[in-house]
DRENPA-3360 file (N, C-alpha, C; in nm, 2 decimals, always signed):
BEGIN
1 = XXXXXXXX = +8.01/+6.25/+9.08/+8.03/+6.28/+9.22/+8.03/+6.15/+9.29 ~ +8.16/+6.12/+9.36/+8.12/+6.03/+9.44/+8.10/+6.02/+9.54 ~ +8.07/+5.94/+9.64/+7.98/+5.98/+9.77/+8.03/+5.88/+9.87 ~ +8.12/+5.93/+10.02/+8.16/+5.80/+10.11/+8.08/+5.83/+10.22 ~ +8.06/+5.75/+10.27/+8.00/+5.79/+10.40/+8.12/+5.76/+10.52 ~ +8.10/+5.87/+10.63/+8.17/+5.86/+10.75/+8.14/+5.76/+10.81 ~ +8.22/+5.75/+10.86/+8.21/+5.66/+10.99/+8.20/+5.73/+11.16 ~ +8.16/+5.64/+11.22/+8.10/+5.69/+11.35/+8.19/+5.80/+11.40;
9 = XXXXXXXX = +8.34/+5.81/+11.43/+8.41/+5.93/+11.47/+8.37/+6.05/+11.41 ~ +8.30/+6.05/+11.29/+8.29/+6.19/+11.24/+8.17/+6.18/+11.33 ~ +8.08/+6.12/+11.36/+7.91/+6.14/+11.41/+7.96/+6.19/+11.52 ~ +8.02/+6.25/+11.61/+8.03/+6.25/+11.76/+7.92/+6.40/+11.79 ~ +7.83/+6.38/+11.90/+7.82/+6.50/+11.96/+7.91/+6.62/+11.99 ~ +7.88/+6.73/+12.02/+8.00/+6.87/+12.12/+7.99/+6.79/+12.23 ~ +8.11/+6.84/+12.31/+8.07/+6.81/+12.44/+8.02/+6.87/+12.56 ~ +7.96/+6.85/+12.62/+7.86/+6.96/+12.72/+7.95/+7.07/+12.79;
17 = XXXXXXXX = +7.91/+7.17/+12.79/+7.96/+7.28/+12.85/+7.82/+7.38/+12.83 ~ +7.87/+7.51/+12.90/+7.80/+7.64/+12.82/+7.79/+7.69/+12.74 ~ +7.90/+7.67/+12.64/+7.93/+7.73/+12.55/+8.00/+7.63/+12.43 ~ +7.88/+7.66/+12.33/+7.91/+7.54/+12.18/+8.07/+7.61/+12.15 ~ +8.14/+7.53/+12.08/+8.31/+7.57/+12.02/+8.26/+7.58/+11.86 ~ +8.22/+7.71/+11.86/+8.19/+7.72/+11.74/+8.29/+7.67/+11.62 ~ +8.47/+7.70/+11.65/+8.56/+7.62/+11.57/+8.54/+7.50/+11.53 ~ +8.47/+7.38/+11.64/+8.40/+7.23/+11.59/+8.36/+7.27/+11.52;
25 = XXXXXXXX = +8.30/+7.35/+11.60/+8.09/+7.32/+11.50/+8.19/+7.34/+11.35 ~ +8.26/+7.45/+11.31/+8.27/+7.48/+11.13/+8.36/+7.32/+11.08 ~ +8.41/+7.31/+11.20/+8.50/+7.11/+11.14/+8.47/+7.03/+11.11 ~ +8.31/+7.02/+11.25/+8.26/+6.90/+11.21/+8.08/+6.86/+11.17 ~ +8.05/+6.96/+11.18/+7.91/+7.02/+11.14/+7.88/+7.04/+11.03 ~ +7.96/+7.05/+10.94/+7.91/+7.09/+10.79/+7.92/+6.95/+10.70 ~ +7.95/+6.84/+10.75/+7.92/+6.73/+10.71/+7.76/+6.68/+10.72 ~ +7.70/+6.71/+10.79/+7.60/+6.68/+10.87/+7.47/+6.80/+10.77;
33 = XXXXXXXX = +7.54/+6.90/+10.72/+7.44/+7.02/+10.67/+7.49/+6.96/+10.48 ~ +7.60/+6.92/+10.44/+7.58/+6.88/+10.35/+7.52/+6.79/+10.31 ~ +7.49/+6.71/+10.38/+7.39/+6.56/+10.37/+7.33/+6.52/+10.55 ~ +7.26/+6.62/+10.53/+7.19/+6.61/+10.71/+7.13/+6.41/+10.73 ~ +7.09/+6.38/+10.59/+7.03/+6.22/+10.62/+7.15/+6.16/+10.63 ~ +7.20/+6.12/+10.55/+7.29/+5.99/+10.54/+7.45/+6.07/+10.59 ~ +7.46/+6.19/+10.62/+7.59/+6.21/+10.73/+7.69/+6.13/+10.57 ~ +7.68/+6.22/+10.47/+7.79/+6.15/+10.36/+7.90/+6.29/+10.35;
41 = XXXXXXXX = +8.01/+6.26/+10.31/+8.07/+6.34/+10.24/+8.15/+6.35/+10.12 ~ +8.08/+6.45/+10.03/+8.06/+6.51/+9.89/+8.24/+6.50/+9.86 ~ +8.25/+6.37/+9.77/+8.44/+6.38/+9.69/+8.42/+6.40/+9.56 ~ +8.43/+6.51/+9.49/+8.39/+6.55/+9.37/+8.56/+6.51/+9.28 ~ +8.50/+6.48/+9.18/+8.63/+6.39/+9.11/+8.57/+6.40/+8.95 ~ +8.48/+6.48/+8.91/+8.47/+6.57/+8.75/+8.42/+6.69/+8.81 ~ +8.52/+6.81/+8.81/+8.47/+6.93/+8.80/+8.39/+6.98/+8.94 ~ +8.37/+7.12/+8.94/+8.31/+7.17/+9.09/+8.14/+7.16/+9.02;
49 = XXXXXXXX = +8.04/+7.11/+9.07/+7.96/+7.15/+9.04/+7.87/+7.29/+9.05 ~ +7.79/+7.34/+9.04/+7.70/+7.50/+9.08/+7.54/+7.46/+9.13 ~ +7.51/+7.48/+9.21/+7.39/+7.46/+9.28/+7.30/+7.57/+9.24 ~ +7.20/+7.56/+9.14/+7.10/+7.66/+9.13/+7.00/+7.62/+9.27 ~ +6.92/+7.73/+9.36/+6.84/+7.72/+9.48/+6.72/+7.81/+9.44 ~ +6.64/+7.73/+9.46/+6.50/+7.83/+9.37/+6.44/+7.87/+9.52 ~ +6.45/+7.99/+9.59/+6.37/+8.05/+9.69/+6.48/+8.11/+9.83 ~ +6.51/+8.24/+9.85/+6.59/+8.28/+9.95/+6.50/+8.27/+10.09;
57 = XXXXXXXX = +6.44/+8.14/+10.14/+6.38/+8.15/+10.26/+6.52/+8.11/+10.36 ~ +6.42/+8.06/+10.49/+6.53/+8.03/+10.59/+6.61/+7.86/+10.50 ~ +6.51/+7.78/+10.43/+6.58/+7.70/+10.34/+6.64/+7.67/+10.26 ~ +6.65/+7.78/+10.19/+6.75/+7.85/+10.07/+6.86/+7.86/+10.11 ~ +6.86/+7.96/+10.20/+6.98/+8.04/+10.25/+7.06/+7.90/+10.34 ~ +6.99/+7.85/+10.45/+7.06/+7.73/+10.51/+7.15/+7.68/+10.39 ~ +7.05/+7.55/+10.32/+7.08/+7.47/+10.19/+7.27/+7.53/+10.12 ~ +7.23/+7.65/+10.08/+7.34/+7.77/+10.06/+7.46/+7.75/+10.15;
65 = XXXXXXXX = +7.46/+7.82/+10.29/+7.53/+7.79/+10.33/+7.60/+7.70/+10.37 ~ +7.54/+7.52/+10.34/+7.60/+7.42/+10.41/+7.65/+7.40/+10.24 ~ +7.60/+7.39/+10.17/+7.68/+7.34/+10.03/+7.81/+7.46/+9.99 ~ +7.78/+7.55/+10.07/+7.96/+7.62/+10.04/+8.04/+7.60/+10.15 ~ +7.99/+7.56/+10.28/+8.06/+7.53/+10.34/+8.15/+7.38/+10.29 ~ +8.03/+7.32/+10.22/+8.11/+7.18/+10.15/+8.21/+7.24/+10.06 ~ +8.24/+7.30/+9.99/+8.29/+7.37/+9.91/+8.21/+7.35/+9.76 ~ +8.11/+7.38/+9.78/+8.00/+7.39/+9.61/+7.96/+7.53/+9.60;
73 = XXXXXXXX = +8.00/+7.58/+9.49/+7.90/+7.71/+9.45/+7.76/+7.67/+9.45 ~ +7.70/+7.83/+9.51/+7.56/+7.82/+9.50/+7.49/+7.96/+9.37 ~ +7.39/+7.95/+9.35/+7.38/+8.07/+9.36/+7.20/+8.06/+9.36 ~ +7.12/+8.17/+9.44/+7.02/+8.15/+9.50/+6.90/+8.22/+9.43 ~ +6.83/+8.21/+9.39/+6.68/+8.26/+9.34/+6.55/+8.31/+9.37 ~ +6.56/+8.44/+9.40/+6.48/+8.48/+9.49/+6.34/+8.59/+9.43 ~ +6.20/+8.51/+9.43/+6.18/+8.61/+9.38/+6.12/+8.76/+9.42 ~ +6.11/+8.79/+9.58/+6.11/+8.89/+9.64/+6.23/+8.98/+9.58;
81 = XXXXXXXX = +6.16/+9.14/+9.53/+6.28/+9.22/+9.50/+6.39/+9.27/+9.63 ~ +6.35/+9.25/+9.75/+6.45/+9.25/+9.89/+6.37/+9.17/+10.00 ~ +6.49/+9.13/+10.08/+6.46/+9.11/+10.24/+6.37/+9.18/+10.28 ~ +6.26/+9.15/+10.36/+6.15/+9.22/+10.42/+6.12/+9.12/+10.54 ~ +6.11/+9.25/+10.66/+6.08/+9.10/+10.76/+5.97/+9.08/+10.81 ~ +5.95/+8.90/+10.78/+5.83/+8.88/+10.83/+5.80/+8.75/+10.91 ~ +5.64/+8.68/+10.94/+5.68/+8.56/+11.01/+5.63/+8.59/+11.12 ~ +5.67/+8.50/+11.23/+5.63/+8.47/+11.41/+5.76/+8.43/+11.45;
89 = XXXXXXXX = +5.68/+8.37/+11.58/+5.79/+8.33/+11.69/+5.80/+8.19/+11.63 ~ +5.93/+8.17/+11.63/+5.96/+8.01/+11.60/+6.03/+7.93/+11.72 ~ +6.05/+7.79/+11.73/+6.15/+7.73/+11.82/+6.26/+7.68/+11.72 ~ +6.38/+7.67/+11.80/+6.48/+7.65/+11.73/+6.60/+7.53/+11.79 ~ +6.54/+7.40/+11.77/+6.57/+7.28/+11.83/+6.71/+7.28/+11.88 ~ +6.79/+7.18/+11.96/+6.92/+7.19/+11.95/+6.98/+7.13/+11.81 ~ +6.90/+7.04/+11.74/+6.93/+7.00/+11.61/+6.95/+7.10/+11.50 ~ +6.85/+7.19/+11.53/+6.89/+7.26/+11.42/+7.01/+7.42/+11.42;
97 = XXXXXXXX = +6.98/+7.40/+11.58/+7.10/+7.51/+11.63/+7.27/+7.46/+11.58 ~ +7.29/+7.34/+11.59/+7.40/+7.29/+11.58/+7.42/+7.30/+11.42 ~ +7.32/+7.30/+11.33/+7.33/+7.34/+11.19/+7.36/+7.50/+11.17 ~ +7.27/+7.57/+11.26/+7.39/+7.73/+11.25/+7.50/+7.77/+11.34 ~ +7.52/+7.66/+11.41/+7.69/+7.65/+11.45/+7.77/+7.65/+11.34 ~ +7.75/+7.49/+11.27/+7.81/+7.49/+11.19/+7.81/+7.55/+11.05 ~ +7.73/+7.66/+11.02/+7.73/+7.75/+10.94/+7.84/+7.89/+10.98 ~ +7.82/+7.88/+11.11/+7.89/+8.04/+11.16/+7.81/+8.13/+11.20;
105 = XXXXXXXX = +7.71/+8.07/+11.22/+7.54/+8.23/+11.25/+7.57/+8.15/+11.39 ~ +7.57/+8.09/+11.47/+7.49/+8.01/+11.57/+7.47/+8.12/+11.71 ~ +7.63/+8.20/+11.74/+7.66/+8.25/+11.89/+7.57/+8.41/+11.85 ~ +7.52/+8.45/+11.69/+7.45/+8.54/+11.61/+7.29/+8.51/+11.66 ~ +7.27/+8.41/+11.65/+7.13/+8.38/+11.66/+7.10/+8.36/+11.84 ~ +7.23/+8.30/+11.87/+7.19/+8.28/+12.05/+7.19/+8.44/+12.10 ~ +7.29/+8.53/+12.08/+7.22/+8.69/+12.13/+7.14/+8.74/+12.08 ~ +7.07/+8.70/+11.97/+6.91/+8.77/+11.95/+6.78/+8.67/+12.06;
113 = XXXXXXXX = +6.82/+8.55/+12.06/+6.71/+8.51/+12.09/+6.66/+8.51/+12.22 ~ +6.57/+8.43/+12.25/+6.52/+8.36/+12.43/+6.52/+8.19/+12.44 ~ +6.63/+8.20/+12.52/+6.62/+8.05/+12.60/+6.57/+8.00/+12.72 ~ +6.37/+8.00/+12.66/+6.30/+7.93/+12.76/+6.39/+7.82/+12.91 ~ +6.35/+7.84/+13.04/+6.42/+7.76/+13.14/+6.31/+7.62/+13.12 ~ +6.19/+7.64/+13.03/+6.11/+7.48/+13.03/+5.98/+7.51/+12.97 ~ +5.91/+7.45/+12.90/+5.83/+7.40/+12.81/+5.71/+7.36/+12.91 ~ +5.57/+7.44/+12.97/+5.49/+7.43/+13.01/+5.35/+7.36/+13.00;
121 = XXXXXXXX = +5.29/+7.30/+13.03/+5.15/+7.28/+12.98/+5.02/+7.27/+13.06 ~ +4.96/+7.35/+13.04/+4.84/+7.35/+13.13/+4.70/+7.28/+13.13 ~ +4.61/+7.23/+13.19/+4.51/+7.17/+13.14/+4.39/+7.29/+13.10 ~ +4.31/+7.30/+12.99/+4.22/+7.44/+12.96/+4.12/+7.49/+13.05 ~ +4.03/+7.34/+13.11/+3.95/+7.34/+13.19/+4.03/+7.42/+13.32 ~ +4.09/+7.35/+13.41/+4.11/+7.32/+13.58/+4.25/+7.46/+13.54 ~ +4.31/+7.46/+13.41/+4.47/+7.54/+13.49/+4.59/+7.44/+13.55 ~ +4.54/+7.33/+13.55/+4.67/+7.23/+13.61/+4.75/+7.21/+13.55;
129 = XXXXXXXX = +4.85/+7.21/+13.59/+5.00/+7.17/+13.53/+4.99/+7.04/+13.46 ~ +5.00/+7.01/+13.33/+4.97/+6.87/+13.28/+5.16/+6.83/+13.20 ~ +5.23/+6.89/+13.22/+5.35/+6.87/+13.14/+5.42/+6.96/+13.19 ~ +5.59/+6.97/+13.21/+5.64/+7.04/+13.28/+5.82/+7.00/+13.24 ~ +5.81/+7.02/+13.10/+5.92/+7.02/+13.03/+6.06/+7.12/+13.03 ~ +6.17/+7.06/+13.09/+6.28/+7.10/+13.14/+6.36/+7.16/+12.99 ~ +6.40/+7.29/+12.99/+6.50/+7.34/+12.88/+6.59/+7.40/+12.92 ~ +6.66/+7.52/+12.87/+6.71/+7.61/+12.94/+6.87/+7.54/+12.95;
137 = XXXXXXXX = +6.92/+7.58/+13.11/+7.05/+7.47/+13.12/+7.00/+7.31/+13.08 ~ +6.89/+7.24/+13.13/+6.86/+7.13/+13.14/+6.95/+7.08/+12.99 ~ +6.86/+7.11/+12.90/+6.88/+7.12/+12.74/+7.00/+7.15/+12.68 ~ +7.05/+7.26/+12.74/+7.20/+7.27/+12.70/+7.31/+7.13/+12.74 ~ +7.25/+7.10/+12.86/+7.38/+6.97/+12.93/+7.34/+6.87/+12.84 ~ +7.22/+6.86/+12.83/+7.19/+6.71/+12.74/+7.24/+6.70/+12.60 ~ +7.21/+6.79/+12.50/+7.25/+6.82/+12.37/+7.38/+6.93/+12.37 ~ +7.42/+6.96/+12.45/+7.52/+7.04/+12.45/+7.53/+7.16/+12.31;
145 = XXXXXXXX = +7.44/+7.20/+12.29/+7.37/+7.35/+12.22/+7.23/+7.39/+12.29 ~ +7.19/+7.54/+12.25/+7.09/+7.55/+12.36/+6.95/+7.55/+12.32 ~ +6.85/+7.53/+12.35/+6.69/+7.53/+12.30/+6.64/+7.68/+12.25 ~ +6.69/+7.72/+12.16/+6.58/+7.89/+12.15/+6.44/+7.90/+12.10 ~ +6.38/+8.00/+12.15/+6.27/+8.12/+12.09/+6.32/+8.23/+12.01 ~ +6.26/+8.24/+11.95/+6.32/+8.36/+11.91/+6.22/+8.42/+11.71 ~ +6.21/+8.53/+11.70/+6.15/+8.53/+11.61/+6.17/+8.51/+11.41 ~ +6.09/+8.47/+11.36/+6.14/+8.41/+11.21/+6.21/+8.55/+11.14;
153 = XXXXXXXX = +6.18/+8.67/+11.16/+6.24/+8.76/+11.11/+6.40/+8.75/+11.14 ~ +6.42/+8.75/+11.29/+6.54/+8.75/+11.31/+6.64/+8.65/+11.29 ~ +6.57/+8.49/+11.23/+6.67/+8.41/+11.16/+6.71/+8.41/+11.05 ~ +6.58/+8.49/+10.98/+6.58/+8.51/+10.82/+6.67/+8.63/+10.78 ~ +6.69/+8.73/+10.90/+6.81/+8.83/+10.91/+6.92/+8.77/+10.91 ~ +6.92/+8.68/+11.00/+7.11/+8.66/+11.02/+7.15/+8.54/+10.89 ~ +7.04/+8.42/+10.81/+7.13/+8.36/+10.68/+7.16/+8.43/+10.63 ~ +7.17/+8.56/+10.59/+7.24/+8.58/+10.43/+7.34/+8.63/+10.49;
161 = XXXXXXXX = +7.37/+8.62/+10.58/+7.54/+8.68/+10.64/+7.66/+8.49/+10.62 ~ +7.58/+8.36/+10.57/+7.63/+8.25/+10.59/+7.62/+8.26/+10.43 ~ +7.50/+8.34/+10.39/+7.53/+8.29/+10.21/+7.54/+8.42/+10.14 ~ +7.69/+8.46/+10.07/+7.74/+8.57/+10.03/+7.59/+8.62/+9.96 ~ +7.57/+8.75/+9.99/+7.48/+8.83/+9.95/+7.48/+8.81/+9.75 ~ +7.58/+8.81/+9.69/+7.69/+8.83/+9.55/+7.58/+8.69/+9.51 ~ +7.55/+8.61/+9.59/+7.52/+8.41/+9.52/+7.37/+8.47/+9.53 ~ +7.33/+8.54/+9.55/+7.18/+8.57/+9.55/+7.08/+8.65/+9.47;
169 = XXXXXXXX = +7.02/+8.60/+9.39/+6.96/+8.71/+9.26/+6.76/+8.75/+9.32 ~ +6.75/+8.85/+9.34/+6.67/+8.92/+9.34/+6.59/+8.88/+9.28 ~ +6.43/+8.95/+9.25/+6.34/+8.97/+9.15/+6.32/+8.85/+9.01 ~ +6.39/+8.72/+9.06/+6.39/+8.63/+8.98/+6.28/+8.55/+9.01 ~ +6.17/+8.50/+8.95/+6.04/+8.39/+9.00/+6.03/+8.30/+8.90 ~ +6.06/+8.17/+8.94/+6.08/+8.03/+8.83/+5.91/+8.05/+8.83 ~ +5.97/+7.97/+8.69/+5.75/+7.96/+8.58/+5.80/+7.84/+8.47 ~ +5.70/+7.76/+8.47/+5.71/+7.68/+8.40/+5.75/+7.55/+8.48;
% end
């Protein structure tokens, strides 16, 4: 496998609006999910490789989705015998939102969730306002995707609609 890295025109932000272009996001986002560090892209020159993924969490299933979006088979290892939903409330950065743009979940995950208007902090003692962090539109103009809440069940529902159900094995638990 050989490996080139982009150059800065592929790095560009979306550009600020209301509404991410999810068509980018699948053009230019899935460079970024195949190699989130080093922003490389995968030129395979012996053969396609196959990605074994030991665990269908929200990591699995991402990992999954961005390596077929590269165009690499996966197939996923799960040892839960099904989906079951479980978990809390999570945040869901604009960094990482722009990774399920570019998967194809993203406008999926923005109608389930809540887009706090700002990030509060109080002092325990007195009740005072000690922090008074702007999200909401603020967040959206800046990063141009949006800041969510929203709960781990309901992200863990919408990967496997990014990683064909077919690449995912069941009832499988690595040992050894």
């Amino acid at each position: 496998v050989d490996m080139e890295l982009l150059g800065d025109e592929d790095l560009r932000l979306w550009p600020t609006g209301r509404t991410p272009d999810p068509a980018k996001a699948g053009a230019q986002m899935w460079k970024r999910c195949a190699a989130p560090v080093s922003y490389r892209k995968i030129q395979m020159t012996h053969g396609q490789p196959s990605i074994a993924i030991i665990g269908a969490g929200i990591g699995g299933l991402a990992a999954s989705a961005c390596l077929r979006k590269a165009g690499i088979e996966t197939t996923i290892y799960e040892q839960a015998p099904a989906f079951a939903r479980i978990g809390a409330g999570i945040q869901m950065s604009p960094n990482a939102m722009r990774v399920l743009y570019g998967i194809g979940i993203g406008e999926r995950i923005r109608d389930m969730a809540f887009e706090p208007p700002h990030w509060r902090n109080r002092d325990s003692d007195t009740g005072n306002l000690t922090n008074d962090h702007p999200l909401g539109p603020d967040a959206f103009d800046r990063y141009g995707v949006p800041y969510l809440l929203m709960h781990l069940g309901d992200l863990h529902a919408a990967l496997p609609g990014a990683a064909p159900d077919a690449t995912i094995r069941y009832d499988h638990k690595l040992s050894g």
